[in-house]
DRENRO-457029 format. One line per 4 residues: number of its first residue (from 1); for each residue x, y, z of C-alpha. Coordinates in pm, whole numbers, m for minus. Layout:
BEGIN
NUM	X:Y:Z; ... $
END
This chain:
BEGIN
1	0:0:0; 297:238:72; 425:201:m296; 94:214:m403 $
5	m16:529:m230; 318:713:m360; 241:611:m695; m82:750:m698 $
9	35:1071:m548; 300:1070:m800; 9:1077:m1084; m193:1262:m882 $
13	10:1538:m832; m38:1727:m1145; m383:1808:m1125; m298:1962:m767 $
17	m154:2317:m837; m385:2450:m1237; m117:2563:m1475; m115:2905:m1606 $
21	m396:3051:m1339; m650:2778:m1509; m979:2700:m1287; m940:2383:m1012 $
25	m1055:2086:m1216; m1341:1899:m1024; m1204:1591:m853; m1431:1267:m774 $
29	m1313:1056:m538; m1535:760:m454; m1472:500:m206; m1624:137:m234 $
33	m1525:m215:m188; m1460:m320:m495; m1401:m171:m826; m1551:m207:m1177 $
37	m1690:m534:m1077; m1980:m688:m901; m2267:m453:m881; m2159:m199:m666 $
41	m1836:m153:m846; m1983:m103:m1185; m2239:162:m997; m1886:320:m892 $
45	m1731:259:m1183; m2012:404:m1455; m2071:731:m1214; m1718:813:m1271 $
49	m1691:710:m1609; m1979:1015:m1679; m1827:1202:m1473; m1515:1195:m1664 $
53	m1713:1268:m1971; m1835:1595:m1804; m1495:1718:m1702; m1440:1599:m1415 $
57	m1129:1414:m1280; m1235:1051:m1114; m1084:838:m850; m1216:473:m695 $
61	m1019:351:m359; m1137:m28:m277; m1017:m281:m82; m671:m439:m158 $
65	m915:m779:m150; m1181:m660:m360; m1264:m768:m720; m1101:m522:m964 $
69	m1161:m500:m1319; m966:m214:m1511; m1159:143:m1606; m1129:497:m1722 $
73	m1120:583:m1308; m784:581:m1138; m780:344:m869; m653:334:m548 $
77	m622:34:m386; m665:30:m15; m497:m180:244; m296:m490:148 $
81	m365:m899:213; m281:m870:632; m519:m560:700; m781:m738:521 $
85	m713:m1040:681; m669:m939:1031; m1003:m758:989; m1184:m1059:898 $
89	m1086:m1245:1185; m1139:m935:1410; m1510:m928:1284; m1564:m1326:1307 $
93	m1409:m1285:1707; m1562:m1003:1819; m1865:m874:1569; m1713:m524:1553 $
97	m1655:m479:1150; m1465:m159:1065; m1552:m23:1428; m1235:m208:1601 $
101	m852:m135:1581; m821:m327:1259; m730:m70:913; m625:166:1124 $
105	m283:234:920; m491:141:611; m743:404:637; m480:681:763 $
109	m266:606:423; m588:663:227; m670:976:461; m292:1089:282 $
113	m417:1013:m17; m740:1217:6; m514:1513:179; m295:1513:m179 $
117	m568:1511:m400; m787:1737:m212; m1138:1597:m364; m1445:1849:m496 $
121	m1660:1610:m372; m1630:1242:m214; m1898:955:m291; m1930:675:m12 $
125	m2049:305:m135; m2000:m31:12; m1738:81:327; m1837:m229:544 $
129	m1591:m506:312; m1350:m511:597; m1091:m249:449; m1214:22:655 $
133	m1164:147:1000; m1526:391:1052; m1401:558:1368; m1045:723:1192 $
137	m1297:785:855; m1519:993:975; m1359:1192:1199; m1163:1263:948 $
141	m1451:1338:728; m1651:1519:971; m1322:1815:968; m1423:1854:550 $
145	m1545:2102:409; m1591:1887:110; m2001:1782:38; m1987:1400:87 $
149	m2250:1162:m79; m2333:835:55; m2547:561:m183; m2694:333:72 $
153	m2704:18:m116; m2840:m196:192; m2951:m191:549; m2639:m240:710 $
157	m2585:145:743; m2884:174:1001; m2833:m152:1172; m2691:m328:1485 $
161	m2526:m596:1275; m2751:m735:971; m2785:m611:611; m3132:m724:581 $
165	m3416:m791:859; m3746:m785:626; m3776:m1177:617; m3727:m1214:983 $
169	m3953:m912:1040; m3714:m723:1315; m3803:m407:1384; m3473:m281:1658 $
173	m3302:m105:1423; m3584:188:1457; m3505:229:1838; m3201:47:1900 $
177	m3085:m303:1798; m2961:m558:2087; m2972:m933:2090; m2899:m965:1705 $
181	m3132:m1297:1606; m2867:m1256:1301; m2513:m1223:1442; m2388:m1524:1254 $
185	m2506:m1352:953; m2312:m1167:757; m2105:m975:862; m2054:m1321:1010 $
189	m1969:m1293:1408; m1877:m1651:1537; m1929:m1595:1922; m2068:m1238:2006 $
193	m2343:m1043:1945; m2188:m631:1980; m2499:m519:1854; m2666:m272:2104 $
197	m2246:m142:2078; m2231:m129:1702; m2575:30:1675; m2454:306:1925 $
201	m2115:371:1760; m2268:376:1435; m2564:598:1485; m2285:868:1635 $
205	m2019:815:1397; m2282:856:1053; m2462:1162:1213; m2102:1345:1278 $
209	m2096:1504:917; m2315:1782:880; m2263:1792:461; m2359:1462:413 $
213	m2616:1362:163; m2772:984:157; m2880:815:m187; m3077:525:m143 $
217	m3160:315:m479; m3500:258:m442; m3777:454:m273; m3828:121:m45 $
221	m3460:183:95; m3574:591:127; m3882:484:317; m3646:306:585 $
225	m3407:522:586; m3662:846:693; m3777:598:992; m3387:548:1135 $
229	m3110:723:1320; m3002:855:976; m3379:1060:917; m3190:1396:923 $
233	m2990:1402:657; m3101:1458:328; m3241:1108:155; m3267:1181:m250 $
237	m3326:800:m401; m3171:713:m720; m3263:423:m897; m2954:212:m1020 $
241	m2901:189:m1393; m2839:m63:m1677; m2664:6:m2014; m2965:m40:m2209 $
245	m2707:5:m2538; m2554:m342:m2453; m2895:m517:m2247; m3140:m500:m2551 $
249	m3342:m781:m2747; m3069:m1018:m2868; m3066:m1158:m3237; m2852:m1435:m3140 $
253	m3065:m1569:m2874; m3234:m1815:m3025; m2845:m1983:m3034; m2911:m2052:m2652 $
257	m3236:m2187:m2713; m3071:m2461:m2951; m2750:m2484:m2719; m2993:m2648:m2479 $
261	m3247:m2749:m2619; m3484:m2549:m2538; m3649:m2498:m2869; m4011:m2488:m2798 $
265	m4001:m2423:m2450; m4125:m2191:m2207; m3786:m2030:m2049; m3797:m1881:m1717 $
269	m3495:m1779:m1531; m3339:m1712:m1232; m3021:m1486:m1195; m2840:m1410:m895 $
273	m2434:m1316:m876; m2439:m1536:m532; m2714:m1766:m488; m2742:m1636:m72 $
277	m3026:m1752:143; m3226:m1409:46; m3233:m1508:m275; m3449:m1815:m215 $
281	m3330:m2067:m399; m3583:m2360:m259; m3877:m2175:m405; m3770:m2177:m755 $
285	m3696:m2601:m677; m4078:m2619:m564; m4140:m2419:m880; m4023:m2651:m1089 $
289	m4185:m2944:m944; m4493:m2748:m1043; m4381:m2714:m1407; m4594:m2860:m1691 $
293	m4373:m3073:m1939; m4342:m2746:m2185; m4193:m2526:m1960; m3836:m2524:m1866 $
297	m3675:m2365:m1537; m3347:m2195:m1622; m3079:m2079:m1296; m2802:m1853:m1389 $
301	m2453:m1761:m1150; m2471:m2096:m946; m2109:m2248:m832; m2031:m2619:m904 $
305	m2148:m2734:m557; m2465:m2530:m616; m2556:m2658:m976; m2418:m3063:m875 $
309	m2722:m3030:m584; m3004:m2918:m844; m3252:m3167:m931; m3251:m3241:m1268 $
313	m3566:m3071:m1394; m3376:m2770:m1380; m3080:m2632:m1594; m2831:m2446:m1392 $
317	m2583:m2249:m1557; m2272:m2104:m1400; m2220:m1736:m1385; m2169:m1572:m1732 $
321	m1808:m1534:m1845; m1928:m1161:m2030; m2224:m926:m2038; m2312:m1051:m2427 $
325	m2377:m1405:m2249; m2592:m1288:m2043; m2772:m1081:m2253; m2853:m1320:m2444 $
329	m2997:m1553:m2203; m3221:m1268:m2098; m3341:m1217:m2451; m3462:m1587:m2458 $
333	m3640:m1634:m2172; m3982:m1566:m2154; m3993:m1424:m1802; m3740:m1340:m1533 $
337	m3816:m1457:m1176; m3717:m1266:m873; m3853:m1477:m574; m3609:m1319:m330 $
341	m3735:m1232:m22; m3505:m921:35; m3387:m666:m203; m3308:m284:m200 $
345	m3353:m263:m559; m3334:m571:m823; m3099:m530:m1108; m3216:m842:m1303 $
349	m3570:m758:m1324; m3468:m457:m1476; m3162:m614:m1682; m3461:m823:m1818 $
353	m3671:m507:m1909; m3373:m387:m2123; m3367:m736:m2318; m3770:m679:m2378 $
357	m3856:m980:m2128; m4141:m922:m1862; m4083:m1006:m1454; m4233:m1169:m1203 $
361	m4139:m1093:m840; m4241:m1124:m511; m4436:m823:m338; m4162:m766:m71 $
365	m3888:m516:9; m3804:m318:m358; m3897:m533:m573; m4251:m442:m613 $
369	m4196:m81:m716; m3987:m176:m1008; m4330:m341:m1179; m4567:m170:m1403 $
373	m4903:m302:m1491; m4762:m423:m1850; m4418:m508:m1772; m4498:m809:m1555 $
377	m4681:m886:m1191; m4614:m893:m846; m4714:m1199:m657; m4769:m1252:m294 $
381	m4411:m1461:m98; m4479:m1764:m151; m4732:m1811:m359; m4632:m2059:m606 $
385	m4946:m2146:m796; m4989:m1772:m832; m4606:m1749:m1007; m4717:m2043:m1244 $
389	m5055:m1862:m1347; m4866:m1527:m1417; m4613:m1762:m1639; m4922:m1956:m1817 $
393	m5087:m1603:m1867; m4717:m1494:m2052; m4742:m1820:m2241; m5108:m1764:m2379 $
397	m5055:m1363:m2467; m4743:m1420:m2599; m4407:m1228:m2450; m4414:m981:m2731 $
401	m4731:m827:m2593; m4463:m721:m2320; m4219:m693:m2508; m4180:m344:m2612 $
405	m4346:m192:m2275; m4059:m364:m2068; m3780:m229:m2321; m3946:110:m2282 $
409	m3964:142:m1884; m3623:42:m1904; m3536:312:m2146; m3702:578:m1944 $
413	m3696:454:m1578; m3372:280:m1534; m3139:353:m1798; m2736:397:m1672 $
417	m2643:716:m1846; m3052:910:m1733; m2989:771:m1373; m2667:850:m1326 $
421	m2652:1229:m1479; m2876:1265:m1133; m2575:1182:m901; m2391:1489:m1143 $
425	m2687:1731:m1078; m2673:1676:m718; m2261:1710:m721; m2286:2047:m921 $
429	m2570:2150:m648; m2392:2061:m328; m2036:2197:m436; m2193:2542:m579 $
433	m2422:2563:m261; m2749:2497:m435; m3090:2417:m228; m3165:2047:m281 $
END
């Protein structure tokens, strides 16, 4: 990290002092735990990618152990193999993630960093990947003058411990969390529950910057937000965004249709990065036990382990090796199925609106507010004869009657470059002093 860190300087260092009496260039520096890859890193990733286009100068610091992918940002990489490590295994003993003694050095080298570059603006993501130590971060941040811009991407933020709590219907995190019924969740804790402490610490920490402005990406996410210890800061949701230039209707899809077999079947699908417990993976197996002979259950991003366990009325398929792949799998289906029980937004319902192909999710969490009337339907948790009606209903009308409807609430709702020129309107209003 020390080489690292001078390196960057070393590159950085230019844009510090304007040649010739020229204007300050803007500077985005956005933290997260990973870059360009995943979901949250591509968020990162595309935000500074526009902003780049708009002239701004853009900077991504992750985690030394988070996935990396290269981009138009400069990265800085935060932390090396031991500070990750040793914060892992801090967590795991003592359930205090980034609130301990681990990262310390880590996050002061990145602190040297920001000092150097001296940001317009700084842009918060993920900062719980165990790269992080909170307490030396924000009161740093807290001295800035520098607007700071947080996109709460899950519940974590507001919590004692969990990322989620919808499925298990806890309701501390509104006055104080304590006996976590999720400690061995992650952020996995192996002995203790430190939630009534982490809730505390947290709750003080977050509300020490004054110029801090909090992005949740759905209005689901907003409504919790405005009902925790967070409520008085500004909340302005932005919806996350596809490319909808790359995820569109497919001409080569029917290839996957004829890879598998799959001719003159009925494809729905399943698609999940990590197939976690939120993500339900025993309700699409009871789903297909439920499937007439002409319909075919698809699962997509399963490991080996994952796709050997299956039964064998369903085709699982391991995670796509590039975005065309994919694309094209969404372009065959007929529907895409999103039977998790907890999500803050939904990406492949609305990856599948891009490729023209309706959804069907469950009416929990975000999920529900992504649906329009003809772009799919929202079925009660659980309800598995209702899923299969909504799919025979698709197989009678046809999937072009949705076809064009789901393509265009993609193109207006939830398209990259619409969604993300927000974050640039709100950066040009907070650093010019702008009402909100």
């Amino acid at each position: 990290m020390e080489k690292a860190s001078s390196r960057h300087l070393e590159n950085m260092s230019r844009y510090l002092v304007p040649p010739n009496n020229l204007p300050m260039e803007k500077k985005l520096l956005q933290i997260n735990v990973c870059n360009n890859a995943l979901s949250t890193g591509k968020i990162a990733s595309d935000i500074g990618e526009l902003a780049l286009e708009n002239g701004w100068k853009s900077y991504i610091a992750y985690s030394s152990e988070g996935s990396f992918r290269p981009s138009k940002n400069q990265s800085i990489k935060v932390g090396n193999k031991i500070d990750y490590y040793t914060h892992v295994i801090e967590a795991r003993l003592f359930d205090n993630l980034g609130l301990g003694w681990s990262s310390i050095m880590a996050t002061k080298r990145l602190i040297k960093v920001i000092d150097e570059l001296v940001p317009t603006l700084i842009h918060l993501h993920i900062i719980h990947g165990y790269f992080l130590n909170l307490p030396v971060l924000f009161d740093y941040l807290k001295t800035l003058n520098t607007p700071i811009v947080w996109t709460i991407h899950s519940c974590w933020e507001f919590t004692g411990h969990c990322g989620f709590f919808d499925t298990i219907g806890c309701d501390k995190w509104k006055t104080g969390c304590h006996h976590c019924p999720q400690y061995k969740n992650y952020p996995t804790s192996w002995f203790r529950d430190r939630s009534k402490r982490n809730y505390s610490e947290k709750k003080l920490l977050f509300n020490s910057i004054s110029n801090l402005t909090l992005v949740p990406v759905s209005k689901w996410l907003g409504g919790l937000l405005q009902e925790s210890f967070l409520n008085n800061h500004i909340i302005i949701p932005i919806y996350n965004g596809v490319d909808t230039s790359v995820f569109s209707p497919s001409a080569s899809a029917p290839r996957f249709r004829k890879q598998h077999g799959l001719e003159s079947k009925f494809i729905a699908i399943g698609v999940a990065s990590t197939w976690e417990p939120r993500k339900n993976m025993k309700d699409y197996v009871r789903l297909s036990e439920m499937l007439p002979d002409n319909m075919k259950l698809v699962l997509v991003g399963l490991n080996k382990q994952e796709q050997n366990n299956l039964p064998p009325n369903i085709l699982g398929l391991p995670r796509t090796k590039n975005t065309q792949e994919l694309v094209d799998i969404y372009s065959a289906a007929d529907v895409v199925l999103n039977l998790s029980l907890e999500e803050t937004f939904g990406l492949t319902t609305v990856e599948g609106f891009a490729c023209g192909t309706p959804s069907i999710v469950y009416n929990c969490t975000a999920s529900p507010e992504l649906i329009s009337n003809d772009t799919g339907f929202v079925i009660d948790p659980g309800d598995l004869n209702g899923v299969l009606k909504c799919m025979e209903k698709i197989a009678d009308t046809g999937k072009e009657k949705y076809g064009t409807n789901c393509r265009q609430r993609a193109l207006t709702s939830f398209d990259k470059n619409t969604n993300y020129h927000q974050y640039l309107e709100l950066y040009n209003k907070l650093i010019h002093n702008v009402s909100i």
